[in-house]
C-alpha positions as CSV (number, residue, x, y, z in Angstrom):
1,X,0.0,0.0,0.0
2,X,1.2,3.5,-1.3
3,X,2.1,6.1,1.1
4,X,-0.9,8.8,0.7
5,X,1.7,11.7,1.3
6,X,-0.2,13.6,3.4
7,X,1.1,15.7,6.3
8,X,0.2,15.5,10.1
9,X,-1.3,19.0,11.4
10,X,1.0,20.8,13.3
11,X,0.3,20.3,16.8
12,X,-0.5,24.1,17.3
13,X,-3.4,23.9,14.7
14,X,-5.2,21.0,17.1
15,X,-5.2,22.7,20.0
16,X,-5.9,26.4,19.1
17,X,-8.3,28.0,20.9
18,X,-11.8,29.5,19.0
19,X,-11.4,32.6,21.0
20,X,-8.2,34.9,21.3
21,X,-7.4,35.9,25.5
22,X,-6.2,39.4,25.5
23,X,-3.5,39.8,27.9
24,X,-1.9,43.3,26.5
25,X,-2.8,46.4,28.3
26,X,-3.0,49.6,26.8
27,X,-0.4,52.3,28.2
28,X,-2.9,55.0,29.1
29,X,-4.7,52.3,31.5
30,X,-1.8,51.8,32.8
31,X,-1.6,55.7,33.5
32,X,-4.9,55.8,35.3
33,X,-4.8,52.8,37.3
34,X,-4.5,54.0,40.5
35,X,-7.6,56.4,39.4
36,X,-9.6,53.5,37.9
37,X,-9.2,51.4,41.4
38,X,-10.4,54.4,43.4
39,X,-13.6,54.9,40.6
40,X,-14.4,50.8,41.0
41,X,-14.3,50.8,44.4
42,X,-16.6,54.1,45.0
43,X,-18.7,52.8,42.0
44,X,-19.4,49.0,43.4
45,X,-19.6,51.4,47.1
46,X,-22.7,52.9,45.2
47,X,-24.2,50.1,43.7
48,X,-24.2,47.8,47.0
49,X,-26.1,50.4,48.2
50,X,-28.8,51.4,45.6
51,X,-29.4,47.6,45.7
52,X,-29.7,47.4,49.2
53,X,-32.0,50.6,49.3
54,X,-34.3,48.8,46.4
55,X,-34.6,45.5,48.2
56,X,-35.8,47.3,51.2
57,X,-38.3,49.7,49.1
58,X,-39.6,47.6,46.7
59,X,-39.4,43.3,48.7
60,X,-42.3,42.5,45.4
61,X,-39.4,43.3,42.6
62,X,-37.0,41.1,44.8
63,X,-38.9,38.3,45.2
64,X,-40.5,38.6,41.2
65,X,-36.2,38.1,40.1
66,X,-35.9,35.5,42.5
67,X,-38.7,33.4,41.2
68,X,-37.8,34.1,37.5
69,X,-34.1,32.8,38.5
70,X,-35.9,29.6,40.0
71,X,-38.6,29.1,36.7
72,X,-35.6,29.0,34.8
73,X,-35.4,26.2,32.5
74,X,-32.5,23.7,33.3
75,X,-30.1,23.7,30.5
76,X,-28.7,20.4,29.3
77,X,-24.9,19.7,29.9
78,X,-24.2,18.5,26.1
79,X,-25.7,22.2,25.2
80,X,-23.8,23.9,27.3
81,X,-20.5,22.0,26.6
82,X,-18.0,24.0,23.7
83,X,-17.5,21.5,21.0
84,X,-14.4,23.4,19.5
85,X,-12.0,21.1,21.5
86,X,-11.4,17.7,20.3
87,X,-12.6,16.3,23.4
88,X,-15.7,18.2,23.7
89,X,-16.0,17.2,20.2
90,X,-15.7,13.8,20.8
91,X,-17.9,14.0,23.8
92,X,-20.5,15.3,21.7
93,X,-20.3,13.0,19.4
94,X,-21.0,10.1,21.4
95,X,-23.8,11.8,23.3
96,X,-25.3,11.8,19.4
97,X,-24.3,8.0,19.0
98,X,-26.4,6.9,21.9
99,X,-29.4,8.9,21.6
100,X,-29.6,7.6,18.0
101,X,-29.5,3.7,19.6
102,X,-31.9,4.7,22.8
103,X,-35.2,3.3,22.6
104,X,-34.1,1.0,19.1
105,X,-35.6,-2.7,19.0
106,X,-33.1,-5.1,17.0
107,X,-35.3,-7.3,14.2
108,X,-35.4,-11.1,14.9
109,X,-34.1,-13.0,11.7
110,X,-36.6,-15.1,9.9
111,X,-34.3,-17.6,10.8
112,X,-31.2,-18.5,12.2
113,X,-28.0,-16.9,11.5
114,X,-24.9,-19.1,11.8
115,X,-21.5,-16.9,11.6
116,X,-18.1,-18.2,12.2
117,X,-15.9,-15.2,13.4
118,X,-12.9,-15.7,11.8
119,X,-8.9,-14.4,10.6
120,X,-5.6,-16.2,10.5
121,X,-4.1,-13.5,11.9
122,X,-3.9,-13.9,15.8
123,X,-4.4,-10.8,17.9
124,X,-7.1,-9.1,15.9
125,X,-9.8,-9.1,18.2
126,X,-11.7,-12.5,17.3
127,X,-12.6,-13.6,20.8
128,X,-13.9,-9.8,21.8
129,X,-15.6,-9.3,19.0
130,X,-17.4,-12.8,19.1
131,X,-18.2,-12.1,23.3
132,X,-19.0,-8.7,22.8
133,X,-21.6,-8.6,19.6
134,X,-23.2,-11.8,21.1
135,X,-23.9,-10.2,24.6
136,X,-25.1,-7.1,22.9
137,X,-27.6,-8.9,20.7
138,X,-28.7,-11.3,24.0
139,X,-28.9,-8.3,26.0
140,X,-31.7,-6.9,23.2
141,X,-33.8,-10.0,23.6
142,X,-32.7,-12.1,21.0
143,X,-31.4,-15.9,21.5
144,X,-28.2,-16.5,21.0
145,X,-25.5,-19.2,21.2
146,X,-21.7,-19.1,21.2
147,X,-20.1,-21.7,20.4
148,X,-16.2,-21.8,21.7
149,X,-13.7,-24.1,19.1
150,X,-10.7,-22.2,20.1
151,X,-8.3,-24.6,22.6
152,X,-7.7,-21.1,24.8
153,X,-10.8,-21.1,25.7
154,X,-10.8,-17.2,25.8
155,X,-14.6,-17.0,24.8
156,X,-15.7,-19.3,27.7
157,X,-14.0,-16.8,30.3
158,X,-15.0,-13.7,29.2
159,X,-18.2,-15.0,29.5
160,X,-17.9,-16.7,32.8
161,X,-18.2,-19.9,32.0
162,X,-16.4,-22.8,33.4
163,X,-14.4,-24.6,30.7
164,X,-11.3,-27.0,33.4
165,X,-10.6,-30.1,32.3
166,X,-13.6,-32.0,33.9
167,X,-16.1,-30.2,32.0
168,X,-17.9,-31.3,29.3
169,X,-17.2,-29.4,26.3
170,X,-17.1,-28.8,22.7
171,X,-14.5,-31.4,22.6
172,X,-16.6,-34.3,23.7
173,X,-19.3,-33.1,21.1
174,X,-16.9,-33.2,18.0
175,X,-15.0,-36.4,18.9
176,X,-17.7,-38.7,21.3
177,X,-20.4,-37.4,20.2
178,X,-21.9,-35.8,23.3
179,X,-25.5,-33.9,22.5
180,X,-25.0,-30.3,22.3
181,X,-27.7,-29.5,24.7
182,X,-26.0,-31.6,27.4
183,X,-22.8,-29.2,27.0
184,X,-24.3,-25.7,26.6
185,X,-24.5,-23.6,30.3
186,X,-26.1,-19.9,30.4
187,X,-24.2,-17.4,30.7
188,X,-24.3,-15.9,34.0
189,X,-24.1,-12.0,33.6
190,X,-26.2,-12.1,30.2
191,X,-30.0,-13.4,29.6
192,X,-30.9,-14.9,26.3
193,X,-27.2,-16.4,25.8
194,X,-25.9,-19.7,26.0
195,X,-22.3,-21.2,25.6
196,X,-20.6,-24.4,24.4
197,X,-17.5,-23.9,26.6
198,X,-13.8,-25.1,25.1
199,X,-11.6,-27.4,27.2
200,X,-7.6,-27.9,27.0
201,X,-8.8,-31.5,25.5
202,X,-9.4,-29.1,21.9
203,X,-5.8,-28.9,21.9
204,X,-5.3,-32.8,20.4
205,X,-8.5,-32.3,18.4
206,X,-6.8,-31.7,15.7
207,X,-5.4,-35.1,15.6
208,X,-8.1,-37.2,16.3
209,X,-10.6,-35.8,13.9
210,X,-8.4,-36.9,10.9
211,X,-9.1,-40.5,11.2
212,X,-13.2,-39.9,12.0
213,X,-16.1,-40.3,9.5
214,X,-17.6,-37.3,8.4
215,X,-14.9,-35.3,10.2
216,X,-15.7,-31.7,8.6
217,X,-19.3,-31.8,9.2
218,X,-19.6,-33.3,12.9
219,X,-19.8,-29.3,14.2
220,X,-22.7,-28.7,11.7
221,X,-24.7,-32.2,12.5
222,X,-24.6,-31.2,16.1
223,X,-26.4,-28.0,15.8
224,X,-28.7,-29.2,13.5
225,X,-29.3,-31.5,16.0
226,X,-29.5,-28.9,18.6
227,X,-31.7,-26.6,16.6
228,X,-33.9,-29.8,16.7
229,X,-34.2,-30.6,20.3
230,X,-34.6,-26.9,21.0
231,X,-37.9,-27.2,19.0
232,X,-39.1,-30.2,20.7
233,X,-38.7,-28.7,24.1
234,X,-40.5,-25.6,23.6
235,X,-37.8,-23.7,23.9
236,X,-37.3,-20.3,21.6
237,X,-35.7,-20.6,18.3
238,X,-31.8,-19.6,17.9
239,X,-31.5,-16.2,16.2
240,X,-28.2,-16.1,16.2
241,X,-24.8,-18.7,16.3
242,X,-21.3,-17.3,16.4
243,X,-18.7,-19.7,16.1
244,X,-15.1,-18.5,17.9
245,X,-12.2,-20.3,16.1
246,X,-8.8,-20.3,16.8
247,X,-5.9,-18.4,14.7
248,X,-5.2,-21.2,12.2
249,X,-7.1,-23.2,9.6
250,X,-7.2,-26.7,11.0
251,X,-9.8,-29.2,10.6
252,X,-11.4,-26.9,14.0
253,X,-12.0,-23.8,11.7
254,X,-12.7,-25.9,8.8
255,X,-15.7,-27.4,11.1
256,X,-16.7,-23.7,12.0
257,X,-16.8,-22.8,8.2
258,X,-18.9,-26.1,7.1
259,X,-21.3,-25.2,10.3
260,X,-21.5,-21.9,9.1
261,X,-23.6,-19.2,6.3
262,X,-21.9,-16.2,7.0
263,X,-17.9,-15.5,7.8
264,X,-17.3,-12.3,10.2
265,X,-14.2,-11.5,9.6
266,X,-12.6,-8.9,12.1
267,X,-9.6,-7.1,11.1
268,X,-7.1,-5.0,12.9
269,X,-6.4,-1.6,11.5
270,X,-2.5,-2.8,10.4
271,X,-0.7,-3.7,7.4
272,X,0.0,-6.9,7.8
273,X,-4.0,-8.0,8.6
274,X,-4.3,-6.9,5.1
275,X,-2.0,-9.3,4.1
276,X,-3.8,-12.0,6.1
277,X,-7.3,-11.0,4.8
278,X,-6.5,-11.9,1.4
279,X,-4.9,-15.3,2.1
280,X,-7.8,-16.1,4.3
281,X,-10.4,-15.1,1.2
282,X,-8.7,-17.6,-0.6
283,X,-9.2,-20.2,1.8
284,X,-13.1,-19.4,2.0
285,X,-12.7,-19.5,-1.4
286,X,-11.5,-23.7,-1.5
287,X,-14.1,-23.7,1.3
288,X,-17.0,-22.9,-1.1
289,X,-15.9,-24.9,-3.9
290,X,-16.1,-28.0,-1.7
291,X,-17.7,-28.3,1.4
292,X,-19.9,-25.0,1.7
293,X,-21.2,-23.4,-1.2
294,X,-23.9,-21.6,1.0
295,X,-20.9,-20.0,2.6
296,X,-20.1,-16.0,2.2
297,X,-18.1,-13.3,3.8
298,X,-21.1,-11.0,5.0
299,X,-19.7,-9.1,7.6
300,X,-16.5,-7.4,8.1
301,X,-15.6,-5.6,10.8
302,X,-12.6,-2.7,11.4
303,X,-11.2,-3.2,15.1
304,X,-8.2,-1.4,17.3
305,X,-8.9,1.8,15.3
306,X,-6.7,4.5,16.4
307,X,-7.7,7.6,14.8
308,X,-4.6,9.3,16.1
309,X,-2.7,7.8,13.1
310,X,-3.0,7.9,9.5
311,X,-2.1,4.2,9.1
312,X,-5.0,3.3,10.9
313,X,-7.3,5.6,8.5
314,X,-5.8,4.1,5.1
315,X,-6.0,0.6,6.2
316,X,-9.8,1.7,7.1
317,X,-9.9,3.4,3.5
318,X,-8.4,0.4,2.0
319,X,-10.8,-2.3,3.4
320,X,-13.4,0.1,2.5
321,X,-12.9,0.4,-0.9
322,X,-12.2,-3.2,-1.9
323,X,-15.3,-4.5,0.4
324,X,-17.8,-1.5,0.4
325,X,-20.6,-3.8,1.4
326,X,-19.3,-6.3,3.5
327,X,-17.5,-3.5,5.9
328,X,-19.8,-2.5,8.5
329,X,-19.8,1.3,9.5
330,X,-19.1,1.2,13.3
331,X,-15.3,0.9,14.2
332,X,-13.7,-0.8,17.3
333,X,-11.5,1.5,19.1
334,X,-8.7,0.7,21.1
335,X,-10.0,0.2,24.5
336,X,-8.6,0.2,27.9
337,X,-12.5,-1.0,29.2
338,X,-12.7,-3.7,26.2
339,X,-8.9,-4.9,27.5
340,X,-10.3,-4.8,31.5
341,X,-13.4,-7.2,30.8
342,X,-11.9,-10.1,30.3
343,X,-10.1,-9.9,33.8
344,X,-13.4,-10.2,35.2
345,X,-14.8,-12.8,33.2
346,X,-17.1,-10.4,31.8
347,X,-18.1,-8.6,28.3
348,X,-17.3,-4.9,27.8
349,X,-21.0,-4.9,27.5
350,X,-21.6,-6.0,31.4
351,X,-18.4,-4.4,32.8
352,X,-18.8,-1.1,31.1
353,X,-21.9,-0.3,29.4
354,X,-21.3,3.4,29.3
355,X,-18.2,2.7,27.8
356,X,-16.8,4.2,24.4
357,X,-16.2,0.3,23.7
358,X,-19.4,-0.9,24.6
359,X,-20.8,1.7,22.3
360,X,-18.9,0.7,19.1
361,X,-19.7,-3.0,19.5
362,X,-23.8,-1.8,20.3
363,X,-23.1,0.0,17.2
364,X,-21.9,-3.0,15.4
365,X,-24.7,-5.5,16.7
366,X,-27.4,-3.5,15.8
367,X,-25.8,-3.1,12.4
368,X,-25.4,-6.8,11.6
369,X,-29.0,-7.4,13.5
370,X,-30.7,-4.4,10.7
371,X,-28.3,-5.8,7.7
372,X,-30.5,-9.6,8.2
């Protein structure tokens, strides 16, 4: 990618001020001032005292101002705050961003969605994304299940689920052929979502799916068979199934893409995810041709935007122009909330809801949830 050649601002022009502080003083002030203190002093002298007499002649005027004073209507703080600073500016603009979301009911899908969230590249922001756009679509009312095929096992803590050794897990549904519904637990901190927890076991998975029958399609038999049993039990339809896989296209992410409709494809705002995006498109692509042919990249998704830097803008500008409808609009800052969550076994969307992180990924769910 081609250098744009444009210049950063000088510092000066992002911080200058929309109104000029005199601090000069003119010479024949300067003169007088000793005049000037004596005049103030008599004048304010005066006034104190005309006000004082009026109080005491006319107690109806007094009390008219004070009740005026108290009818006064409350000004909002976002009105009264100057938005020529950046972060008044950016202040502002969030206030915007959540009064457009407030009150906004997510459509259910006329039936289920199955994504696998998905990039070669470790470290974009898989696991977050997959956590975060879940609980945020759960916490609208809408059923959802995540399923966790990653051996770390980051998705299962984030969302407080207990995924030790002695658990059952995914891993037990791929190679023994454990029901799904005897693995799935709710999430604690979230209504409307439920997990399939990954164990340490998924670590040999690998292995021992090679010499089984069927071994690319045993993830998409078992929520077909879910989707089943969920239907016989009265319970409420799926809306939504995202699929966490791990940094690497084994036979794991292979199941997740054969499960799956639509890719979600999170990208960090770097060069070198563009260079993993279009060795994973090509994979999709070997995908389609034969195992999937239902399968398509629908959703793309810009995280660890730093708007500070101008790398961070063309990569954003890049994605953009080569995928203009699969890029969704909201962008995933860099977070220090989105970062803490995890520590706590929780979604940015439970341990910070006012967060600007929270926001983004609210953002980003109700965008994929509108886009169905």
């Amino acid at each position: 990618m081609k250098s744009s050649g444009s210049k950063i601002p000088p510092f000066a022009a992002l911080f200058r001020s929309s109104t000029t502080v005199r601090t000069s003083v003119q010479p024949e002030k300067v003169a007088n001032a000793g005049e000037d203190t004596v005049s103030r002093e008599t004048t304010g002298q005066e006034t104190t005292q005309s006000a004082t007499v009026v109080a005491h002649e006319d107690p109806v005027r007094s009390q008219e101002a004070v009740q005026a004073r108290a009818e006064a209507p409350v000004q909002n703080v976002m009105d009264t705050i100057d938005d020529s600073t950046p972060l008044a500016s950016e202040l502002a603009s969030e206030n915007k961003r959540r009064e457009r979301l407030s009150g906004r009911t997510l459509p259910s899908p006329d039936e289920t969605r199955y994504f696998t969230v998905s990039n070669q590249k470790g470290g974009v922001g898989k696991t977050t994304t997959t956590v975060n756009i879940a609980a945020a679509l759960a916490s609208a009312g809408l059923n959802v299940l995540v399923v966790d095929i990653d051996p770390q096992g980051n998705a299962s803590t984030a969302l407080g689920i207990e995924h030790h050794a002695e658990v059952d897990s995914i891993y037990d549904v791929l190679i023994n052929d454990v029901p799904l519904a005897e693995v799935v637990a709710a999430c604690p901190d979230v209504d409307n979502l439920v997990v399939a927890p990954a164990t340490i076991h998924l670590a040999g998975a690998e292995i021992e799916l090679v010499s089984l029958v069927a071994r690319e399609q045993r993830l998409r038999r078992a929520l077909d068979q879910y989707a089943k049993y969920r239907e016989e039990n009265d319970l409420p339809r799926l809306d939504y199934v995202f699929v966490d896989c791990p940094p690497s296209l084994g036979l794991l992410t292979v199941n997740a893409f054969v499960a799956a409709r639509e890719v979600l494809i999170p990208i960090q705002c770097e060069y070198y995810a563009l260079e993993g995006l279009s060795q994973l498109l090509k994979n999709i692509e070997m995908i389609q041709k034969h195992l999937n042919a239902d399968l398509v990249v629908s959703t793309i998704l810009l995280t660890m935007y730093d708007g500070r830097t101008n790398l961070a803008s063309q990569v954003a500008a890049e994605v953009r122009e080569h995928f203009p409808k699969q890029v969704l609009g909201a962008l995933i800052p860099r977070s220090v909330r989105i970062s803490e969550a995890p520590s706590y076994q929780q979604t940015v969307m439970t341990y910070d809801r006012n967060s600007t992180g929270a926001l983004s990924y609210l953002e980003a769910a109700t965008e994929i949830a509108e886009r169905a």
